[in-house]
C-alpha positions as a Markdown table, in Angstrom:
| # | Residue | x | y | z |
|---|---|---|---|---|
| 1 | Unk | 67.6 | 46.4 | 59.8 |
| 2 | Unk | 65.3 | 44.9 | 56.7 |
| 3 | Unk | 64.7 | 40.6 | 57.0 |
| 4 | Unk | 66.3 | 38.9 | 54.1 |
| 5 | Unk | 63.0 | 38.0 | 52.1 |
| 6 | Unk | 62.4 | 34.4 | 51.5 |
| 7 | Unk | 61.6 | 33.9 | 48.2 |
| 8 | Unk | 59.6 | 30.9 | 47.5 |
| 9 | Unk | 61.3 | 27.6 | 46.1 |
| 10 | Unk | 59.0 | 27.8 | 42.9 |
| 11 | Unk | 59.4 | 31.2 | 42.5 |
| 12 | Unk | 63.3 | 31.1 | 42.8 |
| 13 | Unk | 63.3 | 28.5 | 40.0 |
| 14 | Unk | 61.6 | 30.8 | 37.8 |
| 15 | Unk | 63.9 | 33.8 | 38.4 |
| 16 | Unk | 66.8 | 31.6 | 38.4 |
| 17 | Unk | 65.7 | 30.1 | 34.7 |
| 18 | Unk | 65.5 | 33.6 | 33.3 |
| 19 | Unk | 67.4 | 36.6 | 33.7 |
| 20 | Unk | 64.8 | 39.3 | 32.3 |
| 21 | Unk | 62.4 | 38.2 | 35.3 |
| 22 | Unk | 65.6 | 37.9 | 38.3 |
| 23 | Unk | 66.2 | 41.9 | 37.1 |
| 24 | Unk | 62.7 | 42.8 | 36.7 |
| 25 | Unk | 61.7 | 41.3 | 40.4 |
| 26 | Unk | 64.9 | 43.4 | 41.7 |
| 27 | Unk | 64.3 | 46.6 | 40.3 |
| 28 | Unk | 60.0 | 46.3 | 42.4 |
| 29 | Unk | 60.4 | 47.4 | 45.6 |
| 30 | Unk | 60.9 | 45.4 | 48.6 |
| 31 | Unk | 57.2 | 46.3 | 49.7 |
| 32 | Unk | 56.1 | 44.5 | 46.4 |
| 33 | Unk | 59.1 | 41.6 | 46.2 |
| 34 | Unk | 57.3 | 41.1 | 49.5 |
| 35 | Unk | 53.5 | 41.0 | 48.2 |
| 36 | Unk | 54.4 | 38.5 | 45.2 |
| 37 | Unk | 56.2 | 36.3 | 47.6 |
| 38 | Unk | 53.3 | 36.6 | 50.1 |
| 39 | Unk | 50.8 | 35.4 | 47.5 |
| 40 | Unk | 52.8 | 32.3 | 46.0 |
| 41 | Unk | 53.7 | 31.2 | 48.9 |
| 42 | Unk | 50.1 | 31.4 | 50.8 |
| 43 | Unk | 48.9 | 29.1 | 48.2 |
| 44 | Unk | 48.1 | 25.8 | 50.5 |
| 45 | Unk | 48.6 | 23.7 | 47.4 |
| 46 | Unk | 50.9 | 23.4 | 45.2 |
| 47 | Unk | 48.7 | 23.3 | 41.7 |
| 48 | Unk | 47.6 | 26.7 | 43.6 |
| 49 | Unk | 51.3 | 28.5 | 43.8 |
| 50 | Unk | 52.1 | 27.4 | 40.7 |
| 51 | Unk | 48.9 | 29.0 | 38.9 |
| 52 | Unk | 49.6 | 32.0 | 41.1 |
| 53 | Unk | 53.2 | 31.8 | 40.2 |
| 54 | Unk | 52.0 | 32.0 | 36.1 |
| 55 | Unk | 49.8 | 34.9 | 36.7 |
| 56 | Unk | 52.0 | 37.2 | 38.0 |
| 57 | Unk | 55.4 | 36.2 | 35.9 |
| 58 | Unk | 53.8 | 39.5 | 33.4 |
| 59 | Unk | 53.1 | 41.5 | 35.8 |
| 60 | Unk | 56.8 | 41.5 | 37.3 |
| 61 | Unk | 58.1 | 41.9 | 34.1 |
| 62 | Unk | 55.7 | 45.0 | 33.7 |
| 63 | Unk | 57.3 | 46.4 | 36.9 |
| 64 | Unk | 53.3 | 46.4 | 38.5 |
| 65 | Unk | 52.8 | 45.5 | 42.2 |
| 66 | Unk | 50.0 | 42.8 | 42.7 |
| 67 | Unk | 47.6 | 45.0 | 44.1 |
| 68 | Unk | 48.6 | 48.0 | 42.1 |
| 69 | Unk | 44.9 | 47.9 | 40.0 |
| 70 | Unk | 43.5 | 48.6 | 43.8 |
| 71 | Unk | 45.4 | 51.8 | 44.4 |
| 72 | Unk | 44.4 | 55.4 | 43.2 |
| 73 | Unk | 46.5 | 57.2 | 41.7 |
Protein backbone atom coordinates (compact mmCIF):
# COMPACT_ATOMS: atom_id res chain seq x y z
CA UNK A 1 0.00 0.00 0.00
CA UNK A 2 1.49 3.58 -1.36
CA UNK A 3 2.45 6.32 1.96
CA UNK A 4 0.27 9.29 1.76
CA UNK A 5 3.01 11.82 0.45
CA UNK A 6 3.71 14.82 2.64
CA UNK A 7 3.65 17.64 0.71
CA UNK A 8 5.64 20.43 2.15
CA UNK A 9 3.82 23.43 4.12
CA UNK A 10 5.16 25.94 1.51
CA UNK A 11 4.39 23.95 -1.24
CA UNK A 12 0.77 23.20 -0.13
CA UNK A 13 0.21 26.96 0.15
CA UNK A 14 1.07 27.34 -3.43
CA UNK A 15 -1.18 24.54 -4.71
CA UNK A 16 -3.82 25.54 -2.40
CA UNK A 17 -3.62 29.49 -3.85
CA UNK A 18 -4.07 28.21 -7.34
CA UNK A 19 -5.98 25.66 -8.90
CA UNK A 20 -4.13 25.28 -12.37
CA UNK A 21 -0.96 24.23 -10.29
CA UNK A 22 -3.19 21.72 -7.46
CA UNK A 23 -4.34 19.85 -11.04
CA UNK A 24 -1.17 20.11 -12.77
CA UNK A 25 0.92 18.47 -9.59
CA UNK A 26 -2.06 15.66 -9.65
CA UNK A 27 -2.09 14.69 -13.04
CA UNK A 28 2.69 14.03 -12.50
CA UNK A 29 3.04 10.81 -11.19
CA UNK A 30 3.50 9.87 -7.77
CA UNK A 31 7.33 9.06 -8.56
CA UNK A 32 7.64 12.79 -9.57
CA UNK A 33 4.91 14.44 -6.81
CA UNK A 34 7.54 12.57 -4.83
CA UNK A 35 10.88 14.14 -6.45
CA UNK A 36 9.39 17.92 -6.22
CA UNK A 37 8.52 17.32 -2.62
CA UNK A 38 11.93 15.69 -2.00
CA UNK A 39 13.69 18.76 -3.31
CA UNK A 40 11.62 21.62 -1.46
CA UNK A 41 11.59 20.10 1.41
CA UNK A 42 15.55 19.12 1.58
CA UNK A 43 16.24 22.74 1.44
CA UNK A 44 17.79 23.28 5.12
CA UNK A 45 16.64 26.92 4.89
CA UNK A 46 13.94 28.38 4.32
CA UNK A 47 15.07 31.33 1.66
CA UNK A 48 16.40 27.91 0.04
CA UNK A 49 12.80 26.02 -0.32
CA UNK A 50 11.21 28.89 -1.22
CA UNK A 51 13.76 29.65 -4.27
CA UNK A 52 13.43 25.91 -4.99
CA UNK A 53 9.75 26.17 -4.62
CA UNK A 54 9.75 29.29 -7.54
CA UNK A 55 11.81 27.27 -9.83
CA UNK A 56 9.86 24.43 -10.23
CA UNK A 57 6.11 26.11 -10.03
CA UNK A 58 6.79 26.08 -14.41
CA UNK A 59 7.91 23.04 -14.60
CA UNK A 60 4.75 21.39 -12.79
CA UNK A 61 2.57 23.32 -14.75
CA UNK A 62 4.54 21.91 -17.87
CA UNK A 63 3.79 18.34 -16.61
CA UNK A 64 8.07 17.82 -16.53
CA UNK A 65 9.62 15.75 -13.63
CA UNK A 66 12.59 17.60 -11.97
CA UNK A 67 15.13 15.46 -13.29
CA UNK A 68 13.37 14.81 -16.64
CA UNK A 69 16.37 16.94 -18.67
CA UNK A 70 18.70 13.90 -17.13
CA UNK A 71 16.77 11.11 -18.70
CA UNK A 72 17.11 9.74 -22.39
CA UNK A 73 14.58 9.31 -24.23
Amino acid sequence: MPQELKVPPLLQKSLDASPALSAAFDKLTPGRQREYVGYIADGKQDATRTKRREKVIPWILNGCGLNDKYRSG
